[in-house]
One Martini backbone bead per residue (centre of mass of N, CA, C, O) as a GRO file, in nm:
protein
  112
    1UNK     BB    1  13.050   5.781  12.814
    2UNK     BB    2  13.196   6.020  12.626
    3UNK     BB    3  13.185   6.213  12.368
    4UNK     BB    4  13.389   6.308  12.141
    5UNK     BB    5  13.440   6.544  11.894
    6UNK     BB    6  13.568   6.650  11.608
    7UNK     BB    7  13.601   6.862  11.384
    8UNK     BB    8  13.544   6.725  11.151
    9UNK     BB    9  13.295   6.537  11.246
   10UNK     BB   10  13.112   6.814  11.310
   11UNK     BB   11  13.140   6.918  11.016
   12UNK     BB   12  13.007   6.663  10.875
   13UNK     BB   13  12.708   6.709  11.030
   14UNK     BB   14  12.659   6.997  10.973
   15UNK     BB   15  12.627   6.888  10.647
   16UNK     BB   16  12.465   6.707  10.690
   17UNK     BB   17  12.166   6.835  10.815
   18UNK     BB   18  12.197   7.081  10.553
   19UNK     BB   19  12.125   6.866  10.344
   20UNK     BB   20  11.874   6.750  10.432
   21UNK     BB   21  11.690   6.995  10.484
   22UNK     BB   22  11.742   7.058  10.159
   23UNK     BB   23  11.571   6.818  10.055
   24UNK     BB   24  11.329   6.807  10.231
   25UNK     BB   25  11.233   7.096  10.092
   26UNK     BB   26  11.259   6.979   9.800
   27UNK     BB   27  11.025   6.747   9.872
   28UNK     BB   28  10.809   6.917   9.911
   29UNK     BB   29  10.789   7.122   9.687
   30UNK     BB   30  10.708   6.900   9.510
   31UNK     BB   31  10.472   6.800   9.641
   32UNK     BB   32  10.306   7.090   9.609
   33UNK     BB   33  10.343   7.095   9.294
   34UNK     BB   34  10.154   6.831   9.232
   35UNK     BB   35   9.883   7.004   9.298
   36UNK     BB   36   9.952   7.169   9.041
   37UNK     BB   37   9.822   7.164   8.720
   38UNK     BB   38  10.075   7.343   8.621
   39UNK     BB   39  10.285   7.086   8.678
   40UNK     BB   40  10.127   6.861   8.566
   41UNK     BB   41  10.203   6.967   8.260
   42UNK     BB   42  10.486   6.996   8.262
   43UNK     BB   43  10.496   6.688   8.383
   44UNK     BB   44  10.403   6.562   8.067
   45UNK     BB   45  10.540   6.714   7.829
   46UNK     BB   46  10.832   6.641   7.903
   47UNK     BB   47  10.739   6.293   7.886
   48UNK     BB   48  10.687   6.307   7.579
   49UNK     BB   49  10.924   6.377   7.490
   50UNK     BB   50  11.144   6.227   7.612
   51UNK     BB   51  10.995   6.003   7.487
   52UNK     BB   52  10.982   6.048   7.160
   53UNK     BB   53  11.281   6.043   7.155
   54UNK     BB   54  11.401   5.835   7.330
   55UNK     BB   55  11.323   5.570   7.141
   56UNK     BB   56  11.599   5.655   6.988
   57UNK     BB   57  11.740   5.852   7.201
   58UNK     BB   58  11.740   5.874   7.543
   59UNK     BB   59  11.921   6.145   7.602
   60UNK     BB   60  11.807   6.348   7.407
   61UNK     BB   61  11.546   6.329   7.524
   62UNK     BB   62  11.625   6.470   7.799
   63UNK     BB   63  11.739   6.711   7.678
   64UNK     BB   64  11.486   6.826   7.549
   65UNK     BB   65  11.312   6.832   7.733
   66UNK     BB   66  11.477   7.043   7.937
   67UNK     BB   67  11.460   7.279   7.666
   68UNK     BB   68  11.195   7.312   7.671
   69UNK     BB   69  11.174   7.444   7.925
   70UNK     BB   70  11.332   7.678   7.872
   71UNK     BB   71  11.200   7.813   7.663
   72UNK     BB   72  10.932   7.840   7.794
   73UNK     BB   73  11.083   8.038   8.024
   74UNK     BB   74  11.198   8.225   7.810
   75UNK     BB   75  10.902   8.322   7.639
   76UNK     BB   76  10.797   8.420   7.942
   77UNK     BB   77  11.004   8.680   7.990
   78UNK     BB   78  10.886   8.820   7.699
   79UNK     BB   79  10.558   8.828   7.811
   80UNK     BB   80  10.375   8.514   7.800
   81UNK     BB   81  10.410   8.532   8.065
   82UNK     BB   82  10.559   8.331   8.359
   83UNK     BB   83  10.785   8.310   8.544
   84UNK     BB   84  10.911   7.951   8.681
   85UNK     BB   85  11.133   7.732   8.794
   86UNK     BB   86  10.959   7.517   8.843
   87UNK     BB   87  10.844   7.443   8.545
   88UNK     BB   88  11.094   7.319   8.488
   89UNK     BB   89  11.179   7.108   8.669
   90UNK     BB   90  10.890   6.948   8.592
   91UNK     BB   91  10.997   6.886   8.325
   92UNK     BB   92  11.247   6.746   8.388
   93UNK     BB   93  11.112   6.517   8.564
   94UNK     BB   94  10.987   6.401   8.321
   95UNK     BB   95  11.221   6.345   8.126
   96UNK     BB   96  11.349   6.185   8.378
   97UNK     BB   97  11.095   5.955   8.384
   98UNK     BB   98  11.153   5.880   8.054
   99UNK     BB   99  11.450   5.736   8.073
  100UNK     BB  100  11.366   5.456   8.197
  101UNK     BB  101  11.168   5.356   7.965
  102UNK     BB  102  11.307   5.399   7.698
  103UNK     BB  103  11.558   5.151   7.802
  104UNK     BB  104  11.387   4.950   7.804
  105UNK     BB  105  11.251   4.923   7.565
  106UNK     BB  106  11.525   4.902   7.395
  107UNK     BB  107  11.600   4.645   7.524
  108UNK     BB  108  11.333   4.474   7.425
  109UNK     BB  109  11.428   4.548   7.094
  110UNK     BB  110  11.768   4.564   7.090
  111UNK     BB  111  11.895   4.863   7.057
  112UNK     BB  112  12.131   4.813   7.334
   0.00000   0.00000   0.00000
């Protein structure tokens, strides 16, 4: 037996496919990213920020290491570098996977 797909099912497939192609993308670069040494040091960065603020605020930590990430990117615009939205990403990622190690701290010792 045929299967006929509505309008609706048709978009929503069309929809899932290239939202699909554009994680595998952002995945794929993600994974590039992390053999270069400048993007594994802005992700180090990131995460020192925002371990160290976030052990007394978690949120306000993962704020700031991505702030730290614009800042630099902003510094280097002005003629001091090179921007690179990667870079600012790398900063964001670190930031945000000592997000949940700095609430786990909190939770450990009470302050949550």
């Amino acid at each position: 037996m045929k299967t006929v797909l509505t309008v609706k099912q048709t978009f929503a497939y069309l929809i899932c496919a290239r939202i699909k192609e554009n994680l595998t993308g952002a995945i794929n670069s993600i994974k590039q990213g992390f053999k270069q040494p400048d993007k594994r040091k802005h992700f180090v960065v990131g995460f020192a920020i925002s371990f160290l603020i976030g052990i007394f605020l978690p949120w306000l930590g993962v704020l700031t290491g991505c702030i730290a990430g614009a800042v630099k990117e902003w510094w280097d615009s002005k003629g001091h570098g090179t921007v690179d939205l990667m870079d600012f990403v790398f900063t964001c990622l670190g930031a945000l996977f000592a997000f949940p190690i700095t609430w786990v701290i909190r939770l450990g010792i009470g302050l949550l």
